[in-house]
PAZAPA-4460 file (N, C-alpha, C; in steps of 0.05 Angstrom, whole numbers, plus 32768, in hexadecimal, padded with zeros to 4 digits):
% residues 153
    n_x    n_y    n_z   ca_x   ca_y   ca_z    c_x    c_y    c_z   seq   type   mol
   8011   7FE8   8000   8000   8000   8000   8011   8019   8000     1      X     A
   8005   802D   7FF3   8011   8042   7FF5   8003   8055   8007     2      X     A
   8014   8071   800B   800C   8080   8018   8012   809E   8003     3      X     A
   7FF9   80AF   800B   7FFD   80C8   7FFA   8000   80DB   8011     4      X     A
   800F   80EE   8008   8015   8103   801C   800B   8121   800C     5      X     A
   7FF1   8126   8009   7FEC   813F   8005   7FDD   814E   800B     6      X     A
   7FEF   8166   8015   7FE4   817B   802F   7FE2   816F   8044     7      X     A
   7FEA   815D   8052   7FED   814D   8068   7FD6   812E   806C     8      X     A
   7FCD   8125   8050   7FBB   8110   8052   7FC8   80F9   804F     9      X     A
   7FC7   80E8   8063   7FD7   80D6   805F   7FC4   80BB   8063    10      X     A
   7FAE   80BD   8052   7F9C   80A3   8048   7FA7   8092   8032    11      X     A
   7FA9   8076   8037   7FB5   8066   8018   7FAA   8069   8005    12      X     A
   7FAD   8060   7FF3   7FA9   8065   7FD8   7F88   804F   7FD9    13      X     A
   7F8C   8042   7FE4   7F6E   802E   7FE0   7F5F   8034   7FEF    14      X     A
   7F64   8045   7FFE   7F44   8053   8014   7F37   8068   8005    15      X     A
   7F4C   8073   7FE9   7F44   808F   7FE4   7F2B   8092   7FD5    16      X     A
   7F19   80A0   7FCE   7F05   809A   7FC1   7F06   809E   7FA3    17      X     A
   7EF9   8084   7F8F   7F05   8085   7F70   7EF0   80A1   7F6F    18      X     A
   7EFA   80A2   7F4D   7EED   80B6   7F43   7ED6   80B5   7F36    19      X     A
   7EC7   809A   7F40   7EB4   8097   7F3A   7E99   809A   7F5C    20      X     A
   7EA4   8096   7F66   7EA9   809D   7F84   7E9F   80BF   7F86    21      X     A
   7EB5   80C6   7F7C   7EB0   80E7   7F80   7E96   80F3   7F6B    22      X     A
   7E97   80E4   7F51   7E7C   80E7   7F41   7E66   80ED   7F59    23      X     A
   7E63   80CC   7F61   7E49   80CC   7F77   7E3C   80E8   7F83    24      X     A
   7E59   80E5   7F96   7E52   80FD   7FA4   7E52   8117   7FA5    25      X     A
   7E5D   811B   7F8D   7E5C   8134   7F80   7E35   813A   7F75    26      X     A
   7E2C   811E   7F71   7E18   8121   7F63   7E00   8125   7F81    27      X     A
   7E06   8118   7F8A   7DFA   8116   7FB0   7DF6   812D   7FAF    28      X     A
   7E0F   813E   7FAD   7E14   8158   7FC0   7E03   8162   7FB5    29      X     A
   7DFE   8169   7F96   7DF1   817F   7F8D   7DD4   8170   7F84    30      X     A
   7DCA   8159   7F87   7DA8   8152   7F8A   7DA5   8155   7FB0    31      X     A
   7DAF   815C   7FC2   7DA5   8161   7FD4   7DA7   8182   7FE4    32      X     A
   7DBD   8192   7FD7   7DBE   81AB   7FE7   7DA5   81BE   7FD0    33      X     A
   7D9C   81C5   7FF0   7D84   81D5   7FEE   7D6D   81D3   7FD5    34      X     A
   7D6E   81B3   7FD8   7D57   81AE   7FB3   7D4B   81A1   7FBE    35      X     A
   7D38   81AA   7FDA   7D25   8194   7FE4   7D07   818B   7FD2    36      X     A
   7D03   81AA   7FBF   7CED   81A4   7FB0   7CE4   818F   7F9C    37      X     A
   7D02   8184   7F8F   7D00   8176   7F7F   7CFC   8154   7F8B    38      X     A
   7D01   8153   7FA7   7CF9   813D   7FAE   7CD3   8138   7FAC    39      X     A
   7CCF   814F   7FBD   7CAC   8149   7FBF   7C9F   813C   7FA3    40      X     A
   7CA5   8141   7F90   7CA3   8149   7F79   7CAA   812C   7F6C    41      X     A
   7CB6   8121   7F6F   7CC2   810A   7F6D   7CB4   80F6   7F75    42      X     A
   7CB4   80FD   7F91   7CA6   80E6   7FA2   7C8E   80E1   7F9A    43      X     A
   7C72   8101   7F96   7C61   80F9   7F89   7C5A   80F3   7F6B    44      X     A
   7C6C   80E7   7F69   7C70   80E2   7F46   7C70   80CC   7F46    45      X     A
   7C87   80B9   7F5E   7C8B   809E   7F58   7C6B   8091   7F6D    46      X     A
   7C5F   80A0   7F7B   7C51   8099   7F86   7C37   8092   7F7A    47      X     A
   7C38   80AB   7F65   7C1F   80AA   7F49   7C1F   8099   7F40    48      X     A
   7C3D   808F   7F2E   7C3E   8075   7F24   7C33   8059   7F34    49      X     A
   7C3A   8057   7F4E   7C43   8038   7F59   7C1D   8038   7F5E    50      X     A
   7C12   8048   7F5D   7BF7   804C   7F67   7BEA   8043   7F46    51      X     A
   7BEC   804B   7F33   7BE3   804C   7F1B   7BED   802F   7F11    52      X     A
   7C09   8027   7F19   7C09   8005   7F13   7BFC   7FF1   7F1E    53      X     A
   7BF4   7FFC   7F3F   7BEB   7FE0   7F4A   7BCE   7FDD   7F43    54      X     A
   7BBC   7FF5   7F35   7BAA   7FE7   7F27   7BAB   7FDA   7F14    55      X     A
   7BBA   7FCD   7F00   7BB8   7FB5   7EF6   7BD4   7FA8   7EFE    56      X     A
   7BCE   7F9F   7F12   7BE7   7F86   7F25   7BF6   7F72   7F11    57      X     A
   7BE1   7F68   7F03   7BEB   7F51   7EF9   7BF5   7F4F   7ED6    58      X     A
   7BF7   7F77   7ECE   7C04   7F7E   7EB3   7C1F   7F72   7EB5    59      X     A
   7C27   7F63   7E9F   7C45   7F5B   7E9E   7C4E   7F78   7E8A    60      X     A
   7C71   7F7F   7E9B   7C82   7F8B   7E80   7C9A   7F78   7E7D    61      X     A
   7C8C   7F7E   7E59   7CA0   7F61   7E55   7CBB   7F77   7E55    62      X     A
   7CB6   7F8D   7E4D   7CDC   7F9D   7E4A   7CE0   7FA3   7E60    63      X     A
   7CDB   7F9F   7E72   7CE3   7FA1   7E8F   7CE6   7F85   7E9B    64      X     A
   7CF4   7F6D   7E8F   7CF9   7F59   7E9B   7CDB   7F49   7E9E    65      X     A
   7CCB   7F4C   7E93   7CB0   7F3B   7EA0   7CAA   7F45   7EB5    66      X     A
   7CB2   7F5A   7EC5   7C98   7F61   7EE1   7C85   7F67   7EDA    67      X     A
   7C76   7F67   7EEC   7C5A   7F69   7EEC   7C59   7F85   7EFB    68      X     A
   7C42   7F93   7EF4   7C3A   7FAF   7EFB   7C42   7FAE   7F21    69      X     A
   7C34   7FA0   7F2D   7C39   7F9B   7F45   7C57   7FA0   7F4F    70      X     A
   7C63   7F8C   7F36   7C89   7F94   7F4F   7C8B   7FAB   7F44    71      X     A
   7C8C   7FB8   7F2E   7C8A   7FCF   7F1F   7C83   7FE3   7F37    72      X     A
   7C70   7FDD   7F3A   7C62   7FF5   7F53   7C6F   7FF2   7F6F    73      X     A
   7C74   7FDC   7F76   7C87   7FD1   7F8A   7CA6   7FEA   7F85    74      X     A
   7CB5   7FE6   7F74   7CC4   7FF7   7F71   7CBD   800B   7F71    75      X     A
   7CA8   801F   7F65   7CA8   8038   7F5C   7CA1   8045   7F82    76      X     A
   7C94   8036   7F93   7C93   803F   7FAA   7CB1   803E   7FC3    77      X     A
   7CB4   802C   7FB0   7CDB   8031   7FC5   7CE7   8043   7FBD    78      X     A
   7CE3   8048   7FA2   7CEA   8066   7F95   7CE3   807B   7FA1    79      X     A
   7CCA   807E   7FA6   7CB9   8090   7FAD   7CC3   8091   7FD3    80      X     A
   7CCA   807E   7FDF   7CD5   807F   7FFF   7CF1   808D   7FF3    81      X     A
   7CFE   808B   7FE3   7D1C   808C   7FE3   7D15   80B5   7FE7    82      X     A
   7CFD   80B7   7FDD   7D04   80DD   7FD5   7CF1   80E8   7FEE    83      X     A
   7CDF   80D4   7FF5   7CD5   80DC   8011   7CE7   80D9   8028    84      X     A
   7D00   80D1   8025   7D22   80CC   8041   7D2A   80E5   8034    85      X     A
   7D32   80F0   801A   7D3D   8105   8018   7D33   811C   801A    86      X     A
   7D13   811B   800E   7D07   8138   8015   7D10   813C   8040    87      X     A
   7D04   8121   804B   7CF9   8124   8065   7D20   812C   8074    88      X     A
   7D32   8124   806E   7D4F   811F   806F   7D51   813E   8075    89      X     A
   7D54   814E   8064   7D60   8176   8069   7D48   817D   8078    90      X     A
   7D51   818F   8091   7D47   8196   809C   7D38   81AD   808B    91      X     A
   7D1B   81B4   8091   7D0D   81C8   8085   7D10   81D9   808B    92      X     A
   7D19   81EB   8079   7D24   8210   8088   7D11   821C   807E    93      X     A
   7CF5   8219   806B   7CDF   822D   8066   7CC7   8219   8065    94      X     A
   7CAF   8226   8064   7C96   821A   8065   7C90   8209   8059    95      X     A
   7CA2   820C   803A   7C8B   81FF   8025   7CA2   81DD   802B    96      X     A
   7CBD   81E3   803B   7CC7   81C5   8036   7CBB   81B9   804E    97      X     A
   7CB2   81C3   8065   7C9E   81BB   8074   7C8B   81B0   8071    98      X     A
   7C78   81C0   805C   7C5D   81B9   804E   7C62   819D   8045    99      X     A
   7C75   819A   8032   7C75   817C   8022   7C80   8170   8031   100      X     A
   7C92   816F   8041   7C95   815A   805E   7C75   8153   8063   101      X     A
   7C66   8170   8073   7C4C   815C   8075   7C3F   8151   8063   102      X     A
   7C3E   814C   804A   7C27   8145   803B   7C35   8130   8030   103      X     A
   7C4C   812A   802B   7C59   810D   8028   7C4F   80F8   804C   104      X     A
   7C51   8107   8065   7C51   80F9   8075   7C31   80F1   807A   105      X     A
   7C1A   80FF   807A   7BFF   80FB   8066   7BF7   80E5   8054   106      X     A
   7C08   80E5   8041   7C01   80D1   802B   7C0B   80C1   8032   107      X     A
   7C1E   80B6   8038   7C2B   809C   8044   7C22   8093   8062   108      X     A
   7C1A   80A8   8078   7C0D   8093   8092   7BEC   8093   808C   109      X     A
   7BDE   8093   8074   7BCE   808C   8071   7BC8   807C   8057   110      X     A
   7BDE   8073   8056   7BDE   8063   8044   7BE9   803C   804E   111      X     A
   7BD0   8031   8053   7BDE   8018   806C   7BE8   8006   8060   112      X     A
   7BEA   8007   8045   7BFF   7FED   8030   7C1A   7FF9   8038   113      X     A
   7C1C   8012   8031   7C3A   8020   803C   7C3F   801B   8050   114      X     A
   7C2C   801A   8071   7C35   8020   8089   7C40   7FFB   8082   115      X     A
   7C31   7FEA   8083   7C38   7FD2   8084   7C5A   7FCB   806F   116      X     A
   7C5C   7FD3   8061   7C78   7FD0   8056   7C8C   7FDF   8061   117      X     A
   7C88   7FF2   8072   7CA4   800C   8071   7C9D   8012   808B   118      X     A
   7CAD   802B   8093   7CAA   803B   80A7   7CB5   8054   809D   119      X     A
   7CB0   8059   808A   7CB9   8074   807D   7CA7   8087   8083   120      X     A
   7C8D   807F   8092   7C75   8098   8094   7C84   809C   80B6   121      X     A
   7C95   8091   80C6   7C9E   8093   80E1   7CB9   80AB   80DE   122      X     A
   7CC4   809E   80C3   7CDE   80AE   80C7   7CDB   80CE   80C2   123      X     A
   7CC1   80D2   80AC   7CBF   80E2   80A2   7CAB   80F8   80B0   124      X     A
   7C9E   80EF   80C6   7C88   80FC   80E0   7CA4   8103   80F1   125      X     A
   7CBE   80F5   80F3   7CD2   80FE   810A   7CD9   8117   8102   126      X     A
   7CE5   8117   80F3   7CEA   812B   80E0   7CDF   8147   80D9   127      X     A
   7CC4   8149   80D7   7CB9   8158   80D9   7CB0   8165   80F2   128      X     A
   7CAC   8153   8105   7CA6   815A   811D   7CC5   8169   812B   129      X     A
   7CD7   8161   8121   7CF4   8173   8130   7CE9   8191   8120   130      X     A
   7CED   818E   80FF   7CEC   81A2   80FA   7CD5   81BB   8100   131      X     A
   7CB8   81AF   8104   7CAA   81B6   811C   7CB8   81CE   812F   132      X     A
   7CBF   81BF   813D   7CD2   81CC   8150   7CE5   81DE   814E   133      X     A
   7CF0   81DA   813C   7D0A   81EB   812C   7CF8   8202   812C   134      X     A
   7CE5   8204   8111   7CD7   8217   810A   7CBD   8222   8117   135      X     A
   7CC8   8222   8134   7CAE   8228   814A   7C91   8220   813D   136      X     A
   7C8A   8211   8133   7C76   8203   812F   7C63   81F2   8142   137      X     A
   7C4A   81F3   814D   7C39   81E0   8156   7C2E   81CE   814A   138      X     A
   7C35   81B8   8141   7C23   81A1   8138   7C10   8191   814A   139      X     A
   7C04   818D   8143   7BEA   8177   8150   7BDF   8161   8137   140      X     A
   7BDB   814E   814A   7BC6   8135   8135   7BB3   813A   813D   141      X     A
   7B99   8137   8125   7B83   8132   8126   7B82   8119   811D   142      X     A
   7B68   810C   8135   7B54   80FA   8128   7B4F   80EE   810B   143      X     A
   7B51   80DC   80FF   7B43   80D4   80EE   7B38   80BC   80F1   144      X     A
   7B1F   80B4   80E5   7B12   8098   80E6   7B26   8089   80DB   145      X     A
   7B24   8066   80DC   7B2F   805B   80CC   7B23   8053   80B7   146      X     A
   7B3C   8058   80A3   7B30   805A   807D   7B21   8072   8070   147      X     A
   7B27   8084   8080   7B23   809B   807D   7B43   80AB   8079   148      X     A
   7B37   80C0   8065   7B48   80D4   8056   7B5D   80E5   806A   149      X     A
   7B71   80EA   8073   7B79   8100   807B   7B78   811D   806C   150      X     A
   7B6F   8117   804F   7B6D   8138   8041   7B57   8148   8048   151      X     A
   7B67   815F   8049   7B57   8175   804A   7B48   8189   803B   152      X     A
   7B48   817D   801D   7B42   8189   800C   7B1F   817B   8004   153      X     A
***
């Protein structure tokens, strides 16, 4: 093994990160500083989809390997958790990244196929509820029946 000496770093050469490595996180860096909107956005997109496949469950795509709409939709909702960890992940510094914290955390704890697969509607109520706090905010739950709507529209 070697050792590199520059500016005083003295990590081996096989700890260092390739340059494909630095791609990544170069790409990380700039899909997560201060671009919380494009998650919500996302999330209800893949959410649209996985909702729109599992009415016909049992569609095969054959250019997709033979799945069937179902794993299709199966994926498009792990998709759709992957941007509800990142929206819910940056802390909310204005209303509106607050807002879609709550209405992602809405659609998913009232949604009991989701609560039963994940706990993404837990991580994403923590989250909000700090930032709550952060942003002198009072939250409260209301009531709902069960199988009943949380919207308010």
């Amino acid at each position: 093994m070697k050792t590199m000496n520059e500016g005083g770093d003295t990590a081996r050469d096989e700890a260092r990160p390739s340059p494909e490595h630095l791609a990544r996180y170069a790409r990380s860096y700039r899909m997560t500083t201060d671009r919380t909107e494009p998650f919500f956005w996302l999330w209800q997109e893949a959410m649209a989809h996985a909702l729109l496949l599992e009415q016909q469950p049992d569609r095969c795509f054959e250019e997709h390997d033979g799945l069937t709409a179902l794993q299709l939709a199966e994926g498009a909702r792990a998709t759709a958790r992957f941007f509800a960890f990142m929206l819910a992940e940056a802390p909310a510094r204005n209303t509106e990244h607050f807002e879609a914290k709550i209405m992602v955390y809405e659609a998913i704890a009232f949604d009991e196929d989701e609560i039963a697969r994940t706990r993404t509607s837990w991580m994403v109520e923590a989250a909000m509820q700090r930032d709550a706090v952060e942003l002198g905010i009072n939250l409260s739950k209301i009531p709902v029946e069960p199988g009943g709507s949380p919207s308010r529209h």
